[in-house]
KEGUVO-517558 format. One record per residue (C-alpha): residue number from 1; residue in three letters; y, z, x. Coordinates in Angstrom, 2 decimals. Layout:
BEGIN
> i | aa | v | w | u
> NUM | Ala | Y | Z | X .
...
END
This chain:
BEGIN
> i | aa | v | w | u
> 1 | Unk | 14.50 | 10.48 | -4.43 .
> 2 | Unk | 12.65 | 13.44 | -5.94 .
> 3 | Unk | 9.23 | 13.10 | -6.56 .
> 4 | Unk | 7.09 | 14.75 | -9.61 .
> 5 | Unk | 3.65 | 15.34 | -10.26 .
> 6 | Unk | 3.60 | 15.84 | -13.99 .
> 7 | Unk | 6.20 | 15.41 | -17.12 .
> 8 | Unk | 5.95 | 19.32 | -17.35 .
> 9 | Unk | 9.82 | 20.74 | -17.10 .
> 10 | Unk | 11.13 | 17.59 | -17.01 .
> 11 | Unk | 13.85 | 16.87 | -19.81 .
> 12 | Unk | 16.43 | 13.91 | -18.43 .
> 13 | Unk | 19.02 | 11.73 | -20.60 .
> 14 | Unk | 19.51 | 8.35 | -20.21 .
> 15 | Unk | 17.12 | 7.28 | -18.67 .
> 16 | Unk | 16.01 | 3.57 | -17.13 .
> 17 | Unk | 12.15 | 3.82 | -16.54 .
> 18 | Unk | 9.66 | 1.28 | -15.41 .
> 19 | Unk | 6.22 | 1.92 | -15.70 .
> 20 | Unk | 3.00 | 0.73 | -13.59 .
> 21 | Unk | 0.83 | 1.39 | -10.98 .
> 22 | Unk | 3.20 | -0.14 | -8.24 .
> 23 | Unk | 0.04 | 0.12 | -5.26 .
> 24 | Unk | 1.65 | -1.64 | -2.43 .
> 25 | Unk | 4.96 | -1.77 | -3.79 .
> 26 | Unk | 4.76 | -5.56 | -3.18 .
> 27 | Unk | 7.47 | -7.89 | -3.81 .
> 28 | Unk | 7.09 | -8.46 | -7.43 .
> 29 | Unk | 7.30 | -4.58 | -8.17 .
> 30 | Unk | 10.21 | -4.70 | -5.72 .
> 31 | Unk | 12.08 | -7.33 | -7.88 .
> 32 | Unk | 11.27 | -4.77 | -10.97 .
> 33 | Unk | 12.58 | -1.69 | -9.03 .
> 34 | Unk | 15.69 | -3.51 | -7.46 .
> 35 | Unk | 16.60 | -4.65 | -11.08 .
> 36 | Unk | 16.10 | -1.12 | -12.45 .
> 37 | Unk | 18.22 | 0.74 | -9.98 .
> 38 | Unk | 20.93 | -1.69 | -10.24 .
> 39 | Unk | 21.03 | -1.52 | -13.89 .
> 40 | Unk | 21.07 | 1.98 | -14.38 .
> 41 | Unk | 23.41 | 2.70 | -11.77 .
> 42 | Unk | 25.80 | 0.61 | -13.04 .
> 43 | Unk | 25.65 | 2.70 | -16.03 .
> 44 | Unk | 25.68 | 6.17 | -14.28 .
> 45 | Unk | 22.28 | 6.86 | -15.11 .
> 46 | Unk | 19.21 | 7.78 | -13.36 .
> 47 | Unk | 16.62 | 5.27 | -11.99 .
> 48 | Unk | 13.20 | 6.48 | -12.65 .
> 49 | Unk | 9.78 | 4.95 | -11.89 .
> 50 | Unk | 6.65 | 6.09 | -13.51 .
> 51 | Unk | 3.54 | 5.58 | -12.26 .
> 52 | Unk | -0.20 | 6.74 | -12.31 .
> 53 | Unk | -2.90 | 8.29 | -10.07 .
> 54 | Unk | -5.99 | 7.92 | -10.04 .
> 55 | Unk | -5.46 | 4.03 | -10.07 .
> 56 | Unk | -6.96 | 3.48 | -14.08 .
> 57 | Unk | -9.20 | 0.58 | -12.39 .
> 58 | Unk | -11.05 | 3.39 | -10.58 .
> 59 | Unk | -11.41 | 5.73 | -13.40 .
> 60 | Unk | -12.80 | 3.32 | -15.97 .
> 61 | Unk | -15.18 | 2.49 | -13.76 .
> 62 | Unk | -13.92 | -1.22 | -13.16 .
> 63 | Unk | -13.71 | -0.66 | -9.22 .
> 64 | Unk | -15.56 | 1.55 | -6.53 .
> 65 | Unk | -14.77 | 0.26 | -3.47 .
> 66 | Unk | -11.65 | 1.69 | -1.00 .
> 67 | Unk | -9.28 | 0.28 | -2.89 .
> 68 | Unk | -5.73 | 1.86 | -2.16 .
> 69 | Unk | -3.14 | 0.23 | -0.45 .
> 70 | Unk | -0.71 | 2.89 | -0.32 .
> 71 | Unk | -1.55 | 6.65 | -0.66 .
> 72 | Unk | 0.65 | 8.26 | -3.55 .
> 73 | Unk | 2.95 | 9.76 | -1.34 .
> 74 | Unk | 3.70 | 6.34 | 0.96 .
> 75 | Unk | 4.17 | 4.26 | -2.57 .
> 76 | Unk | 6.71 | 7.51 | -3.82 .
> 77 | Unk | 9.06 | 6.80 | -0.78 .
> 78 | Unk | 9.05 | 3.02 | -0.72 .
> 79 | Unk | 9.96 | 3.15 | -4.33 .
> 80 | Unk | 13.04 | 5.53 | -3.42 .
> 81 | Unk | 13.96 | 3.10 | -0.66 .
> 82 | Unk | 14.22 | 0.49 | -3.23 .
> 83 | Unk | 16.73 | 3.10 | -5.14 .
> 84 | Unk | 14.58 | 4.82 | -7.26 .
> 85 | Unk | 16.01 | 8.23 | -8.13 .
> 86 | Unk | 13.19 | 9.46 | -9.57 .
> 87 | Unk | 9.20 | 8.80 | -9.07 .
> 88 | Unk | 6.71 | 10.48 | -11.42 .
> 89 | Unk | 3.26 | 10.38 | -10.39 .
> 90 | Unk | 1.05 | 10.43 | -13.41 .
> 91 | Unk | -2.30 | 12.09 | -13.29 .
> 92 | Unk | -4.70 | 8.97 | -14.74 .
> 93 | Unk | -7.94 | 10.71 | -16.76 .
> 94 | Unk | -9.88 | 9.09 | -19.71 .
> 95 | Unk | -7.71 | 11.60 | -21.91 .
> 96 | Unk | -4.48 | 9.65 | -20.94 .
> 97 | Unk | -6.47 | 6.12 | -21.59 .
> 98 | Unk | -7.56 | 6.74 | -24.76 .
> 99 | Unk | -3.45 | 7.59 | -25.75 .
> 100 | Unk | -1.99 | 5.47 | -28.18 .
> 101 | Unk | 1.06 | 3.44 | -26.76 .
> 102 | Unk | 3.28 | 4.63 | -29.34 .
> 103 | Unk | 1.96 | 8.35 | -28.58 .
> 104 | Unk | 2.66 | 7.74 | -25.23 .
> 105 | Unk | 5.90 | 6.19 | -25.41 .
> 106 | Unk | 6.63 | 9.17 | -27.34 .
> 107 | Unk | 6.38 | 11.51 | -24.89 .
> 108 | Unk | 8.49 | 9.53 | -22.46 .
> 109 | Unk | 11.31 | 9.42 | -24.64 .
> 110 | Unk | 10.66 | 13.57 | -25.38 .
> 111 | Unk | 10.76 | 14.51 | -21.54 .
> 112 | Unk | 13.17 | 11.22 | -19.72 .
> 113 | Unk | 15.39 | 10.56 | -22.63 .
> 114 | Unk | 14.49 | 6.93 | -21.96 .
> 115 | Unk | 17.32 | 4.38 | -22.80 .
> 116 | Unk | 16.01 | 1.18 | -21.21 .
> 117 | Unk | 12.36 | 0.44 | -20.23 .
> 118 | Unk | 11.93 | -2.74 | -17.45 .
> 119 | Unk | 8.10 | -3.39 | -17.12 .
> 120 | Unk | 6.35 | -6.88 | -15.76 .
> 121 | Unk | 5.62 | -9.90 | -17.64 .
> 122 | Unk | 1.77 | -8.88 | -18.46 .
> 123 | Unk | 2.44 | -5.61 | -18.53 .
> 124 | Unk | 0.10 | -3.31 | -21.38 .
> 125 | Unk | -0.52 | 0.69 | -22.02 .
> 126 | Unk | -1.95 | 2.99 | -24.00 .
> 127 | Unk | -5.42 | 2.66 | -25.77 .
> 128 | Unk | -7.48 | -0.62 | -25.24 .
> 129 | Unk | -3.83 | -2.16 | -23.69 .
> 130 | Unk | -2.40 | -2.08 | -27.52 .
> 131 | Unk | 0.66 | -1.29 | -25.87 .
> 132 | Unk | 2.00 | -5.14 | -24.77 .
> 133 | Unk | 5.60 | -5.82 | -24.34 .
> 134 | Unk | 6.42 | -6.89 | -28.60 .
> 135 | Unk | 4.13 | -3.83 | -29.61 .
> 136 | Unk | 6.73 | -1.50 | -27.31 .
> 137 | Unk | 9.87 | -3.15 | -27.97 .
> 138 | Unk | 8.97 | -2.51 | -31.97 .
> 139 | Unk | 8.31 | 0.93 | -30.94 .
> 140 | Unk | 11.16 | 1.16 | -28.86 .
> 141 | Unk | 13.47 | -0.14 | -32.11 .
> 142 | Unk | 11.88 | 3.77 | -33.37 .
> 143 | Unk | 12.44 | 5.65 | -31.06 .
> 144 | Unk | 15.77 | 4.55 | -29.51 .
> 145 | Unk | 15.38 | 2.52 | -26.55 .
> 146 | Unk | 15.34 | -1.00 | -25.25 .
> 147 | Unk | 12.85 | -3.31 | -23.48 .
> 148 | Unk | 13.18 | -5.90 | -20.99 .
> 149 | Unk | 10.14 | -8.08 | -19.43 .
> 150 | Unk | 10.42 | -9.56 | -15.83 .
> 151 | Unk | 9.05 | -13.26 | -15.42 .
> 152 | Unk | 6.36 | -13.03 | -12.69 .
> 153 | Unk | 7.31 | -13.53 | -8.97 .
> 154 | Unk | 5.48 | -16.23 | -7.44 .
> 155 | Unk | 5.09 | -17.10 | -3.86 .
> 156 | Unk | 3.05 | -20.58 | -3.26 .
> 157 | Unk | 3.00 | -20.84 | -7.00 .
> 158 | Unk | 1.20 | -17.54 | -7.18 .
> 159 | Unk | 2.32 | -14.88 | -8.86 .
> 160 | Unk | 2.33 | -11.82 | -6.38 .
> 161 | Unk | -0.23 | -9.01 | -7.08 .
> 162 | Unk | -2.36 | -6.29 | -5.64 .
> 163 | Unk | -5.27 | -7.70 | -5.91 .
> 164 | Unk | -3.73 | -11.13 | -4.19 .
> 165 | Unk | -2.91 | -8.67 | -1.40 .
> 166 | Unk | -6.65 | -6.81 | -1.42 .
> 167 | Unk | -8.02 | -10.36 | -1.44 .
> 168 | Unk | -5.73 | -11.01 | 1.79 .
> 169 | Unk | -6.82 | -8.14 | 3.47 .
> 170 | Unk | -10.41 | -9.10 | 2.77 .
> 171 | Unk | -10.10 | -12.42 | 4.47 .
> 172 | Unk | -7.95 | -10.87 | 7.31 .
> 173 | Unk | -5.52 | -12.78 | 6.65 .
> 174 | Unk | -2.72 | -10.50 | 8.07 .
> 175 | Unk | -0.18 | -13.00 | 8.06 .
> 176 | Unk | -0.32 | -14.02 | 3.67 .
> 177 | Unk | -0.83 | -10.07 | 2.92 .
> 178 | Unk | 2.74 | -9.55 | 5.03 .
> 179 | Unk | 4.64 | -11.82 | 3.11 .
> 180 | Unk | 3.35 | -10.87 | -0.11 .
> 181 | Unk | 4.47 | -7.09 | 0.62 .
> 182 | Unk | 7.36 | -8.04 | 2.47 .
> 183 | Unk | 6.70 | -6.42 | 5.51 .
> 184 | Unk | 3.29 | -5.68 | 7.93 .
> 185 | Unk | 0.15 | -4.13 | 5.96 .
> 186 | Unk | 0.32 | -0.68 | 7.37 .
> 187 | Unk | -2.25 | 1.90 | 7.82 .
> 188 | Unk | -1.28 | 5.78 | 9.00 .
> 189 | Unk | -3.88 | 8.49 | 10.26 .
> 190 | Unk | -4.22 | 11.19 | 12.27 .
> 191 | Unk | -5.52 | 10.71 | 15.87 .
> 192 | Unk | -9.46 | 12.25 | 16.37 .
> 193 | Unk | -11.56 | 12.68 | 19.34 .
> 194 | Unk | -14.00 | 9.75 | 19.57 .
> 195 | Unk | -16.81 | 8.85 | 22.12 .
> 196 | Unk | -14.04 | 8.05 | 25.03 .
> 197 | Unk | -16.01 | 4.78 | 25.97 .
> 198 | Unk | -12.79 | 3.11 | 25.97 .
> 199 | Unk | -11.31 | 5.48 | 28.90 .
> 200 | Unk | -14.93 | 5.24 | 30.64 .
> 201 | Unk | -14.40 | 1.51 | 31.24 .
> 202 | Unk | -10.23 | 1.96 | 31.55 .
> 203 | Unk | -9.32 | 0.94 | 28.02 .
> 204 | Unk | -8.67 | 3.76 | 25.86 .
> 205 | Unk | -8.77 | 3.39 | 22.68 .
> 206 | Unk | -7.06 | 6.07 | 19.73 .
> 207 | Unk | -9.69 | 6.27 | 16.73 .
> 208 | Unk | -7.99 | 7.25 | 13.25 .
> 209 | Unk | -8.93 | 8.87 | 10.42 .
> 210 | Unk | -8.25 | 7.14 | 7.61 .
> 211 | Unk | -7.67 | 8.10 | 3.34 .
> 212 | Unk | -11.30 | 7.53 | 2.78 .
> 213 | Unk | -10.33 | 5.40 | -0.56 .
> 214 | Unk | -7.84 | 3.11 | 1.01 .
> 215 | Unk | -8.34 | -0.79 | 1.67 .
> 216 | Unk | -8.57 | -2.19 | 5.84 .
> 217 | Unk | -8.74 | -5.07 | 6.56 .
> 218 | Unk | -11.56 | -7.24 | 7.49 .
> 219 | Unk | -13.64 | -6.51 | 10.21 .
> 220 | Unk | -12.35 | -8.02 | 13.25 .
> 221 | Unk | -10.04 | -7.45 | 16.46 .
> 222 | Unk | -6.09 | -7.54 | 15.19 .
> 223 | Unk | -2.99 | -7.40 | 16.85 .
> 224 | Unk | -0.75 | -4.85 | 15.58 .
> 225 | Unk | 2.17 | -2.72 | 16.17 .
> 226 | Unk | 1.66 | 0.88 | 16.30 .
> 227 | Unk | 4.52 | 3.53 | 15.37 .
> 228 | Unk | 4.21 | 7.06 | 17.73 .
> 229 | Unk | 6.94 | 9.73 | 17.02 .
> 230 | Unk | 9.28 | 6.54 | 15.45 .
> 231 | Unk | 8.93 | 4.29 | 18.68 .
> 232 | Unk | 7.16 | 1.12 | 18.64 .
> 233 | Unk | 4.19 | 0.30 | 20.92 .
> 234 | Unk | 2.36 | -3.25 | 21.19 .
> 235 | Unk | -1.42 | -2.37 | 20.30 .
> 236 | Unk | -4.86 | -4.25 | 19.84 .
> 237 | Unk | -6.54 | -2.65 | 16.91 .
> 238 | Unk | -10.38 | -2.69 | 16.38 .
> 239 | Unk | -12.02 | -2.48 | 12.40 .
> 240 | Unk | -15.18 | -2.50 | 11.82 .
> 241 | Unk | -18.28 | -1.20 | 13.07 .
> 242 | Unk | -18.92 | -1.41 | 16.93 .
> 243 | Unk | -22.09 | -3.57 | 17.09 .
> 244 | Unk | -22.53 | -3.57 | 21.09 .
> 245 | Unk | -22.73 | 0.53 | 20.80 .
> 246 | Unk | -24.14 | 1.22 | 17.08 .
> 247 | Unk | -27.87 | 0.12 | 16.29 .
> 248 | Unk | -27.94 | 1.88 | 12.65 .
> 249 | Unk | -25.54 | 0.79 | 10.37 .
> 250 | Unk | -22.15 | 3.44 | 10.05 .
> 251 | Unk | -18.94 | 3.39 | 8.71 .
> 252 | Unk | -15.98 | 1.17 | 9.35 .
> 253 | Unk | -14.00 | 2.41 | 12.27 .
> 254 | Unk | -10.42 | 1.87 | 13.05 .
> 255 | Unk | -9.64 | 2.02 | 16.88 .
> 256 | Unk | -6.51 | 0.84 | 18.52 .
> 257 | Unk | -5.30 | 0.12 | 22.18 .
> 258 | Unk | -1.74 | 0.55 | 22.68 .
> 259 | Unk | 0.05 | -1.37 | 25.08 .
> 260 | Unk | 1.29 | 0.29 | 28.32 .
> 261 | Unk | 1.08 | 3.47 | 26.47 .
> 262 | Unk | -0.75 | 6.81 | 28.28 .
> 263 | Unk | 0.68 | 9.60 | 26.45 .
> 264 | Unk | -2.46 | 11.93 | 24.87 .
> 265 | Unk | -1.96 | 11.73 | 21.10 .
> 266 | Unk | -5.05 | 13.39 | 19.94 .
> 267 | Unk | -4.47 | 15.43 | 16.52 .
> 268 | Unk | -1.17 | 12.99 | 16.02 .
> 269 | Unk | -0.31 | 11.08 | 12.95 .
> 270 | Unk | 0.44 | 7.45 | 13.90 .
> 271 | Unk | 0.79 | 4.14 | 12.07 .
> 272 | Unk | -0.72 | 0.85 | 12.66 .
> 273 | Unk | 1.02 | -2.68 | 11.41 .
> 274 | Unk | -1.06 | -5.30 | 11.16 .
> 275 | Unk | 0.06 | -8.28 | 12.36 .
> 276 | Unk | -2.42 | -10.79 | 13.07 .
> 277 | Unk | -6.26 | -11.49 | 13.63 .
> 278 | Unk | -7.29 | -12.53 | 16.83 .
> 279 | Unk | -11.36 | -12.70 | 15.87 .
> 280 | Unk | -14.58 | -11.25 | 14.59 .
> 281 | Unk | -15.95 | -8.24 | 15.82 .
> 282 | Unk | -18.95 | -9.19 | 17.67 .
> 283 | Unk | -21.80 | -7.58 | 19.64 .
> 284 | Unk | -21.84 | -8.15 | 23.70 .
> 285 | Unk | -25.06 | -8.13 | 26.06 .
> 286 | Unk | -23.30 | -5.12 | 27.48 .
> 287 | Unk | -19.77 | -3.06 | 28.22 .
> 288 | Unk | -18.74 | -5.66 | 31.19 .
> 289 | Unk | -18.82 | -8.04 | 28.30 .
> 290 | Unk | -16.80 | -6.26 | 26.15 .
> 291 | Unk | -14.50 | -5.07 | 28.59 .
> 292 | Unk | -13.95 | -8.18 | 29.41 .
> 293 | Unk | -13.14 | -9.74 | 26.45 .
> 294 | Unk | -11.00 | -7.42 | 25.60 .
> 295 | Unk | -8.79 | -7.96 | 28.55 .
> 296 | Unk | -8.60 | -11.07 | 26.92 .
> 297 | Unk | -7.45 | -9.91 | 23.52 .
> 298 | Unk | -4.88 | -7.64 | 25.03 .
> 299 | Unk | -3.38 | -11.02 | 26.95 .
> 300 | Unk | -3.58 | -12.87 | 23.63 .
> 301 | Unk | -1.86 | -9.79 | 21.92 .
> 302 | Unk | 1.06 | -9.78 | 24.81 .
> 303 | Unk | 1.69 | -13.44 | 23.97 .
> 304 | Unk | 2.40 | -12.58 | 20.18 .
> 305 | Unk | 4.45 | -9.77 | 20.63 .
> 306 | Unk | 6.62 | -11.56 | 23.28 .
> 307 | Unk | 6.96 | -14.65 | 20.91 .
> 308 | Unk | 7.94 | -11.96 | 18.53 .
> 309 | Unk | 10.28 | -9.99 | 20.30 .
> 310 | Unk | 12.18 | -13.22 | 21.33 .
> 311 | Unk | 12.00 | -15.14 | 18.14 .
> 312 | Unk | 10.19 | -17.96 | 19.69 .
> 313 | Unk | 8.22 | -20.57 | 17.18 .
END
């Protein structure tokens, strides 16, 4: 998979394209990017997948919160894993929302030599969303190349979205937000130097620094799965905002225990899956409290991972 930046230098024949802003890469954009490669590889041509950043939500002001659920550069290589040849990364600015969709299809078919476009159901570009599917298959009969709309992919008689997934997230509900990605909600970050309370009372804890803009899940106590140097270590995960140690309000944290792990991994990149909530964050009279609780949650954690590593019910 190669991975651009910008249309500039880019002149490809033949090309299948889908267009969107794929964040998450859930299963419904997987159905779209599954179909894509398989089509244009049947055909000897190149699979390409365009798709914006900033998300357009963001930069027309409809959303301000963290938002993300994959960074650019995650969302790139899940696409190529689905066998996307190609991923552009669009930069998103009011100058490219005020483009017409036939403008804008132009310049597709100038620098990808599209052949056959593959979008979703509701998908829309260009100025004001002018650009439905009829207005781009009548501008595709122009300019030379073919449209095709996927029916939505529903799950509970839902279709799958981001925002079904953000609204998962938001409820902690680890277990919905996995099966409407197809796999664990995962968060990556480096590993930074924190207060060490966790070692003080023989529970240390790895605190990571997070994309500022991306979503976490609700505050609570998870159990997760944490990937160091591609091995895989049982972990009880922390978010939120430590109310037994902070008095003035700060900043969502993300801390994490691993499991039988006591390697030092400070300045490390690791990754956290999210597997399950085991409660609220809470504040305790003092650290014997917490410490003991959270001998609890690391039992309750244990449990889940065993019934998971043994495919128990």
């Amino acid at each position: 998979m190669r991975h651009f930046l910008s249309l500039e230098g880019l002149q490809l024949k033949d090309t299948w394209l889908t267009i969107g802003t794929f964040d998450g890469v859930h299963r419904g954009h997987q159905e779209i990017v599954r179909k894509l490669a398989a089509g244009a590889h049947s055909t000897e041509s190149q699979a390409a997948v365009f798709t914006f950043f900033p998300h357009p939500a963001l930069v027309l002001g409809k959303r301000r919160d963290p938002f993300y659920l994959t960074t650019p550069d995650e969302r790139a290589v899940l696409l190529g894993k689905l066998g996307a040849d190609i991923v552009i990364t669009f930069p998103f600015n009011l100058q490219t929302a005020s483009t017409s969709a036939y403008d804008f299809m132009a310049l597709l078919k100038q620098h990808l030599g599209l052949h056959h476009l593959i979008v979703g159901y509701d998908f829309a570009l260009g100025k004001d969303r002018q650009g439905d599917v009829p207005t781009l298959q009548k501008i595709g009969v122009e300019l030379g190349y073919t449209v095709e709309a996927m029916p939505p992919f529903k799950i509970e008689g839902e279709a799958v979205s981001s925002s079904r997934i953000r609204s998962a997230l938001a409820a902690g509900d680890m277990e919905l937000a996995a099966l409407l990605l197809g796999r664990p909600f995962q968060v990556s970050g480096k590993v930074v130097t924190g207060d060490g309370r966790g070692r003080t009372i023989g529970i240390p804890t790895a605190n990571l620094s997070l994309w500022a803009e991306r979503a976490i899940p609700r505050a609570g106590v998870y159990v997760c799965q944490a990937v160091v140097n591609g091995k895989v270590w049982g972990a009880v995960t922390n978010v939120g905002f430590r109310p037994t140690f902070e008095s003035q309000p700060v900043p969502p944290r993300v801390e994490t225990h691993l499991l039988d792990f006591i390697t030092e991994i400070y300045g490390q990149e690791i990754s956290l899956n999210f597997l399950s909530r085991l409660r609220d964050e809470q504040r305790f009279p003092n650290v014997e409290a917490l410490a003991a609780q959270i001998q609890r949650d690391i039992a309750q954690a244990r449990q889940f991972l065993e019934k998971i590593e043994f495919g128990s019910d």
